[in-house]
N, C-alpha and C positions, 0 to 999 in steps of 0.2 A: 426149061419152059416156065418154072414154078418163079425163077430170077426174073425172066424178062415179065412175067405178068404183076409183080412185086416192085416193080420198076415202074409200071405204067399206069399200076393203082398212084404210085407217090406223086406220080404229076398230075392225073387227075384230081388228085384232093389237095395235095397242099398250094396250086396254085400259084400266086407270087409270091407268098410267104417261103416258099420252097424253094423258090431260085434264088432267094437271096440266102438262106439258110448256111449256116457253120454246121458242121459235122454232129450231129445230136446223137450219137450213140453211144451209150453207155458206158462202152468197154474202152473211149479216149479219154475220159475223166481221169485227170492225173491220180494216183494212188493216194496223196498225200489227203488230197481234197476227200477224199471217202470217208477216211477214217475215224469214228464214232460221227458219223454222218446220217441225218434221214432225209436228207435234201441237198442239191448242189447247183446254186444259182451258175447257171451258166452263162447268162448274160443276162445285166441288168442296167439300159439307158437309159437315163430320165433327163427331161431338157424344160426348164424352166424360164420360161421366153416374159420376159415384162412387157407389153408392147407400151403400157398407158397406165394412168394408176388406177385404171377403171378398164382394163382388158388385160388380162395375163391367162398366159396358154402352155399347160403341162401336158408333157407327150411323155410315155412311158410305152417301153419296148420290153420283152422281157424273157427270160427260158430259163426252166427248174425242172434239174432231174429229180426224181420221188425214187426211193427205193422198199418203203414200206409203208405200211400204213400210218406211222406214226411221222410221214412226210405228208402226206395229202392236205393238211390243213395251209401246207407253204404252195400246193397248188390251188386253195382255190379264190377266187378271186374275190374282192370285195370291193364297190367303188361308191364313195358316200358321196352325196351331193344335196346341196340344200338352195335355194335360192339364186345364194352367193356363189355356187358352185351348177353350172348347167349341167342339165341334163344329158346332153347330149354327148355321146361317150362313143361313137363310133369304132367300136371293138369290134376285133379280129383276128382271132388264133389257128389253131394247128397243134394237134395233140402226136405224137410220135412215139414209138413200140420202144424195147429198148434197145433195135440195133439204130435207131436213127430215121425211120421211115414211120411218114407220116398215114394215121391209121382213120383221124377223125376232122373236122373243123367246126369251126362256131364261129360266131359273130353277136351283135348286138341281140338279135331276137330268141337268141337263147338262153340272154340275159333274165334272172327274177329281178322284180322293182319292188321293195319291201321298205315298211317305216323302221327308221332304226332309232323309235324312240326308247330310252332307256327305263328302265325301271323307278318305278317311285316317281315319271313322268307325267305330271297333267299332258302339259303340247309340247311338242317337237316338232320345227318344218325338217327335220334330217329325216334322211331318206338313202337307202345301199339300191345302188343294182348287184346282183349276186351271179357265180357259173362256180357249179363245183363240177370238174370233170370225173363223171364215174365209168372207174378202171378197173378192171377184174384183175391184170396180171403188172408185178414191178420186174423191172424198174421201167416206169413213163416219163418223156418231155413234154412238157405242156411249152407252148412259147404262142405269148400273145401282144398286141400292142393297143394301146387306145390313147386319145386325147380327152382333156375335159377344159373349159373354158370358164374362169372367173371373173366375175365384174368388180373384185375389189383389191387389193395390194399390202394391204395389212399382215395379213396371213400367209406367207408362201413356204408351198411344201419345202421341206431339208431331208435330208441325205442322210441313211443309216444303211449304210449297204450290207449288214450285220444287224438285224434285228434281233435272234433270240440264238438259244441253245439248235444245237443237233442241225446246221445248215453252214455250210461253209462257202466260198464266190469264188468262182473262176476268172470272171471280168468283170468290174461295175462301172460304170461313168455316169458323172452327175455335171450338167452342164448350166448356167445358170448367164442369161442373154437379157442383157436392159439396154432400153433407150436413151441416147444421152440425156446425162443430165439427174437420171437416176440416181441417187446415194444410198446406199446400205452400209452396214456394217456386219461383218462374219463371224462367228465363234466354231473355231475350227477342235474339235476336241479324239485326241490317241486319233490325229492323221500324221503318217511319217514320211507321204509323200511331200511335192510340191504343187501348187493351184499355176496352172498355164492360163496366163490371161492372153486377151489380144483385143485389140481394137478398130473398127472404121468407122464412119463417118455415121451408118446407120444404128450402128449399135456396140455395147459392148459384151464380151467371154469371157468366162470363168469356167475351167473345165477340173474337175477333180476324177480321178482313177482308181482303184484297186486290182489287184490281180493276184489269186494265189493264195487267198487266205484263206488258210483251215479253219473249220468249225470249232466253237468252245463248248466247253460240257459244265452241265451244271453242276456246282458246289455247294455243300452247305456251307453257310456264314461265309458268303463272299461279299464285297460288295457290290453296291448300287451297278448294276452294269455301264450306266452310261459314265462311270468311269473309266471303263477300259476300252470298251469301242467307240469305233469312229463313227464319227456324227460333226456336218455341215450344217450349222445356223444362221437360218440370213434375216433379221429383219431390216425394212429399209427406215429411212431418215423422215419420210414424206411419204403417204400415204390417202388414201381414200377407202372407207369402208361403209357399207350402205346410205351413201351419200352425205358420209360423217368424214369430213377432213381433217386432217392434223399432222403433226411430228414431233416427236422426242428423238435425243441422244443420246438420254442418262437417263435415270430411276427418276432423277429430281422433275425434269420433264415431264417423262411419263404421269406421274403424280396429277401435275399439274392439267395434262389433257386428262386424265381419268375424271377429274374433280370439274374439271370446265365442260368436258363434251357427253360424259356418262352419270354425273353425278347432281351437279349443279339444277336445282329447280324442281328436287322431286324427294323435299323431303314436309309436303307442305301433308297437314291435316284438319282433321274436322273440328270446326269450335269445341263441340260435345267433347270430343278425346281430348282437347287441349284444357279442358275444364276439369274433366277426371283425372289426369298426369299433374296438376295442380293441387287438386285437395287431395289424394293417391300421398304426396312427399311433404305437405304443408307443414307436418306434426315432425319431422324427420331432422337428425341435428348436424348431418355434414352428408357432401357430396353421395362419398360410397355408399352410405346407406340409402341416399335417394337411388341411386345406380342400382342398389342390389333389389329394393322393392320396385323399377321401375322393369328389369328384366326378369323377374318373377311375372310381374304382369303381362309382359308381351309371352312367356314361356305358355302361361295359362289360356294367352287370347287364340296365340295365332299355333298353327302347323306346318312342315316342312313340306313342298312337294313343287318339284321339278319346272318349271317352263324354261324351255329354250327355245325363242321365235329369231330369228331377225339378229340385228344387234343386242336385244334382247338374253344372247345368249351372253354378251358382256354388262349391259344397262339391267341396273335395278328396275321390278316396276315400284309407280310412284307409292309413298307410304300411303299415299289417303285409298290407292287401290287395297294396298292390302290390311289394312286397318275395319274395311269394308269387308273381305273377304274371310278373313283370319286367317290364308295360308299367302306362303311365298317360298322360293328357293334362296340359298344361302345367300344371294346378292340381297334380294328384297328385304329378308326376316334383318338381316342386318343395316339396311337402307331404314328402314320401320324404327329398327331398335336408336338407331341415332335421331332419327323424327324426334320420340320418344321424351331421348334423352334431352335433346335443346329442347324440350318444353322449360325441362327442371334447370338450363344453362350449364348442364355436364358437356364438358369437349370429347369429341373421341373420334378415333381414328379407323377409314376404312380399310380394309387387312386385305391383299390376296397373299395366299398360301400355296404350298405343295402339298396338298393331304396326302395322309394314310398313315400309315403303321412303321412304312421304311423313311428316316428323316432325310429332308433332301431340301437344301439350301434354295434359297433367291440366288442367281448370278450374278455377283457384286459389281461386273466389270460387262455388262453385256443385258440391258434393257430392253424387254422384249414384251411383248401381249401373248406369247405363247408360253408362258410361264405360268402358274398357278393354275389349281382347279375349283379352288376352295375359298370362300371370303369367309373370314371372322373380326373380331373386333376388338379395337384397343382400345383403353379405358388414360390416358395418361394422367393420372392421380400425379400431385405431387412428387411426393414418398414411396408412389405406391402403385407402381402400372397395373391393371389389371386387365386380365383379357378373357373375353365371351365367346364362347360358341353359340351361335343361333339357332339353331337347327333340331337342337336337342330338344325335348319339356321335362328333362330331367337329369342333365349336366348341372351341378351346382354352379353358381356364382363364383368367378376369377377363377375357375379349374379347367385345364384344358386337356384333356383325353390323350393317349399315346397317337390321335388322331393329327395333332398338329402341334404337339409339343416338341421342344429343343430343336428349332430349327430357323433361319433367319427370313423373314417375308418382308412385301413393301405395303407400307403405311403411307396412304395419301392422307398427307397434312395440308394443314393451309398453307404450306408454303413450297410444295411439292413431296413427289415421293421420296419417300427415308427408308432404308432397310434396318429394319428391326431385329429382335432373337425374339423367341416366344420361351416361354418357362423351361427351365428343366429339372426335371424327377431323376437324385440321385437314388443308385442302388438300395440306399439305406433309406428311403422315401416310399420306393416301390415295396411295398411290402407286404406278405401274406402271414399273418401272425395267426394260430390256431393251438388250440388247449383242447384235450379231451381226454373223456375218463371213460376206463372197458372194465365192467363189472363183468368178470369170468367167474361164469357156472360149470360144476363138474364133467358137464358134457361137449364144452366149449363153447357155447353159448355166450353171447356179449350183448349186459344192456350198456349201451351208450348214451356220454353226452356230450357236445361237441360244441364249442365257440368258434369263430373264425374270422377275423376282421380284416378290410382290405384297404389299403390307402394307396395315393400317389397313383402311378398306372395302371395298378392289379385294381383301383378302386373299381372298377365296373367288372371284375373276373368273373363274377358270377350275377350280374344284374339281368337275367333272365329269369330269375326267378319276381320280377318284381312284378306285382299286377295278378299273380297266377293264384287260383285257387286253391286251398291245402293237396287236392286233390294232383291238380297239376303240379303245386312246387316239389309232392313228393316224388311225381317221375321227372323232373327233372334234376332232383340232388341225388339219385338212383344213379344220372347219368355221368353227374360229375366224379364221380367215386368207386373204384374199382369195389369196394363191400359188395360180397353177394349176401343174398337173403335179406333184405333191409324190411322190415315190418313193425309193425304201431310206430310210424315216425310221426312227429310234430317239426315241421319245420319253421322258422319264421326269418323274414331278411329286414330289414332298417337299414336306414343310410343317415346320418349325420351330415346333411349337405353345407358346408365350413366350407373355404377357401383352401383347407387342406382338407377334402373329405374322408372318410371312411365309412364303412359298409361293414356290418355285422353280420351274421347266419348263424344263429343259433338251431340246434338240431336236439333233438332225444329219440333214440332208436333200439332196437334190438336187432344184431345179428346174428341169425339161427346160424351153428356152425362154423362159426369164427374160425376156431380152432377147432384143429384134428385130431383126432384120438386115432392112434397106429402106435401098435405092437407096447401098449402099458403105458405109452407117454402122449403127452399132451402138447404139440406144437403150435404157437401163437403166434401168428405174424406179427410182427412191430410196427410197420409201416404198409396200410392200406388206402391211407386217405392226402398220398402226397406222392407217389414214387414215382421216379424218374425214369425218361428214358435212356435208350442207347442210339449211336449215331455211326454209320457206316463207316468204314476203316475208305481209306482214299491212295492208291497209291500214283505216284507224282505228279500233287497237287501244285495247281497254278496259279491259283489267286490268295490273296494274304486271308484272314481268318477276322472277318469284321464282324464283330457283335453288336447290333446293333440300339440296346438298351438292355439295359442291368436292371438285376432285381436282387430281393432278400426272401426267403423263405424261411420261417421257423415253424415247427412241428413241435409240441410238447403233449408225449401221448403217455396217461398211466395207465398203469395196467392192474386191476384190484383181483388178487388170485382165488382160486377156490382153495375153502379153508384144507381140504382131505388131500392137496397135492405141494410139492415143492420143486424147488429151480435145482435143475439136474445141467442145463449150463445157458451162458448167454454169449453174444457177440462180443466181441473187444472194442473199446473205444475207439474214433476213427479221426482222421486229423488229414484233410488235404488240401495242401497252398501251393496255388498256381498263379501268373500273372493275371491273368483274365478271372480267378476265379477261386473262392475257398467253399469247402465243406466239413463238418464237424458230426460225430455221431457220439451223444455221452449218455452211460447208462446206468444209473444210479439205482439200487436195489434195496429191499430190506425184508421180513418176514412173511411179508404181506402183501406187498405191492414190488413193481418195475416202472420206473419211469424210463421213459426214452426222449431223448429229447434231440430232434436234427435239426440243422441248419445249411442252409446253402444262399450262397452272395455268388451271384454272376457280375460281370464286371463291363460296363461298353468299352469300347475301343476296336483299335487297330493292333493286329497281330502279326508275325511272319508267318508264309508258307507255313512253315517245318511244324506252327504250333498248332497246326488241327490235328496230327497226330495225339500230343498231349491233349488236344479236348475231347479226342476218340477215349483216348483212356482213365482221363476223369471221368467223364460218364458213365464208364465202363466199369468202376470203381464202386460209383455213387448208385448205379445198379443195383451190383453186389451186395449192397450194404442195404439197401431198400429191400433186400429179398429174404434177411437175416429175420430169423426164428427164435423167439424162447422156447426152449424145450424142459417143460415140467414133470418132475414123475410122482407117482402115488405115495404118501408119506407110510 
């Protein structure tokens, strides 16, 4: 009784989604596909229809099994739409227990319609409809489908049928249908299949497959993902974007529409400002120095903050807008800064980038508008490129942050786009160099005084302290620094803004209870203000061991003893060299004092597999030795 009513619930709710349905139960998930698993795409079609370069229509079908909580974020649905992208999303699912029986449904009006404007946003036309399915018990199938309809061709969705950790795919298909006459180009990357085309009269097929692919699990120091998974890239040749035509091939191209349809005609300003940019560099005796006081001045005038409208989200607005307002987002403060610059007849180059922290190249072979998030700006000096971050009002001149350094972008020239490098900070660049001195009291007590200078990409390690009141800098060098008890501190930060900068923090402290007094002796930690961690052991690891920027670290800490005790023993001197990486611990003694002095050089590159074991146990090492004690006893 309890089957047949369990039976007549399914056709009641699931509807037509249910009679065409595959088997969603659970317990046919092949085993393979489970394994360190919180999700298992069980089907996912998408079908990218070109009809026009002013109509294209993505259909998306789709079913994910969840088995814990830490799945539900791959169930729930997100669908952005701005303008460019209609509204209208005609969705419709079916949510299912986990033997495969359907329990819930939804559709568009259970959709939320939310701004998904970003932070640090003035305007954003972007906009999500939202549906989180709420499930009390795992493992659930959610399987839904919707279309959405764009007015422009620029931009067409691509294919990762592997997005992230902890989610493996049963079946994916990605189909991709233009009208003749349509040209694109693909960038097919870690596919091992083959792409099945076909052709008639009405249109052309591009169909791509997966099937069977286990889930990957996160690693530390792996690389970039989008070098191991698969991902379909298509931009076309010939395009329309909010009533902006064009087409590129190549970078050089690209350039050239950047410069011609996004750039051209909007770097005009106000008499007044082109009369201050004048007497501002009159007194000045070559280029860069006009360059360094002319981007001091826009750092001072203007502020960073978000618009994304329209094509807007790729077009500067014009400089005399923001010359009037004093802010712009990365386009604009950089559109402004070249205004700026041609007043004084400096050239420079507009930059898009791949920001952040992880480096991640221009596509040298595959020119695309979905590239880049980030513009900055290149300075082509003779002798002497120089390149600008806008956005900052306190990035020095020609120094570029671990934000967009050592990585290759395109630079729209006058004569099209060029792909560039932007600077790189060797190990021995990045650097954290620090001196201090611990006056130990009988009772272990420590007054301190600390130096600490930062260059290269540690330059900004500690630029939170900058702007803060004695009151706030001192809770925040509390925070940088394992020291307990820190009290009467003075702290103060400077920065030497150079073309290679550096940053000082100077500190004077007392720390109550340094050291420990247990059973007659006196225990002093050696290293408080530097020590390292440890990194989980991995057993059979998959991906090679990428480090993705190097540094140097030195520590030179003395130690001034209490006159009434002596050194009863210390640590041994320490020595360890690895391909990726050395560290050294030397401890020179005498009557009255301990000096300690470490170092550590991490190294970038690319590793094998086998060598993250070796970095588990450097680490492991460099620990150890971080954790090392003077032990003093009473004379």
């Amino acid at each position: 009784m309890i089957r047949k009513f369990l039976l007549l619930l399914s056709m009641i709710v699931s509807g037509e989604i249910a009679n065409a349905q595959t088997n969603y139960a659970a317990s046919d998930i092949p085993k393979n596909l489970m394994i360190r698993s919180n999700a298992v795409i069980r089907t996912h079609n998408e079908t990218v229809e070109v009809k026009s370069y002013t109509q294209v229509i993505y259909h998306v079908k789709k079913a994910i099994t969840v088995f814990n909580n830490n799945g539900d974020v791959h169930a729930a649905i997100d669908i952005y739409y701005t303008r460019n992208r209609e509204a209208r999303i005609n969705l419709k699912g079916v949510i299912y227990n986990e033997f495969g029986m359907p329990v819930s449904k939804f559709s568009d009006k259970n959709l939320t319609d939310e701004s998904a404007i970003s932070d640090g946003s003035l305007y954003e036309d972007s906009r999500v409809k939202r549906f989180k399915p709420a499930i009390a018990s795992y493992p659930y199938t959610i399987e839904y489908e919707y279309e959405q309809t764009f007015n422009q061709s620029l931009l067409l969705p691509y294919w990762k049928p592997i997005e992230t950790t902890g989610v493996s795919v049963q079946s994916a298909r990605f189909e991709l249908k233009t009208f003749p006459g349509f040209s694109y180009r693909l960038k097919e990357l870690n596919y091992a299949g083959k792409a099945i085309s076909d052709s008639t009269k009405d249109f052309k097929s591009t169909v791509w497959t997966m099937h069977d692919a286990p889930s990957y699990r996160s690693e530390l120091y792996s690389p970039h993902p989008e070098t191991f998974l698969t991902s379909v890239r298509i931009t076309p040749d010939k395009f329309s974007y909010q009533g902006v035509d064009g087409s590129f091939a190549n970078w050089k191209e690209f350039g050239t529409w950047v410069n011609e349809k996004l750039l051209k005609g909007r770097t005009e300003l106000p008499p007044e400002t082109i009369a201050s940019i004048k007497e501002l560099v009159s007194q000045l005796p070559d280029e860069k120095s006009k360059a360094k006081k002319i981007y001091e001045y826009m750092q001072q005038k203007s502020r960073y903050i978000s618009v994304q409208i329209g094509i807007g989200g790729f077009q500067p607005a014009k400089a005399f807008e923001v010359d009037k307002l004093s802010y712009g987002d990365c386009k604009a403060l950089v559109n402004y800064t070249q205004a700026l610059l041609n007043v004084a007849g400096i050239k420079s180059y507009y930059c898009i980038v791949q920001a952040g922290s992880f480096k991640r190249n221009a596509p040298a072979d595959f020119a695309t508008m979905q590239f880049g998030n980030h513009i900055i700006l290149c300075l082509p000096f003779e002798r002497d490129t120089t390149w600008l971050e806008c956005t900052s009002k306190d990035i020095p001149f020609g120094f570029l942050s671990d934000f967009t350094d050592d990585r290759t972008v395109i630079a729209c020239t006058e004569s099209g786009g060029k792909i560039m490098h932007t600077p790189y900070y060797s190990p021995l660049k990045n650097k954290q160099i620090r001196k201090a001195n611990f006056r130990i009291d009988s009772l272990g007590n420590a007054d301190v005084t600390m130096e600490t200078s930062f260059s290269g990409t540690q330059y900004e390690n500690h630029d939170a302290l900058l702007r803060l009141t004695q009151t706030e800098m001192i809770k925040k060098f509390r925070e940088f620094y394992e020291i307990n008890n820190i009290e009467s501190a003075k702290i103060s930060f400077t920065q030497n803004k150079s073309a290679n900068p550096t940053a000082v923090e100077t500190a004077e402290f007392t720390a109550y209870n340094y050291g420990v007094i247990n059973g007659g002796r006196l225990y002093i930690p050696l290293n408080e203000v530097n020590s390292s961690r440890t990194i989980n052991e991995l057993r059979n690891r998959t991906f090679p061991v990428y480090i993705n920027r190097g540094y140097t670290d030195v520590d030179e800490l003395t130690f001034k003893l209490p006159g009434d005790y002596k050194i009863e023993s210390l640590p041994e001197n320490k020595v360890i060299k690895q391909p990726f990486g050395e560290f050294s611990v030397t401890i020179k003694k005498d009557e009255k004092s301990v000096t300690y002095t470490r170092s550590l050089i991490l190294k970038e590159g690319n590793y094998p597999a086998e060598a993250y074991q070796q970095l588990v146990d450097f680490y492991q090492e460099i620990k150890e030795a971080d954790n090392s004690k003077l032990v003093l006893i009473k004379r």
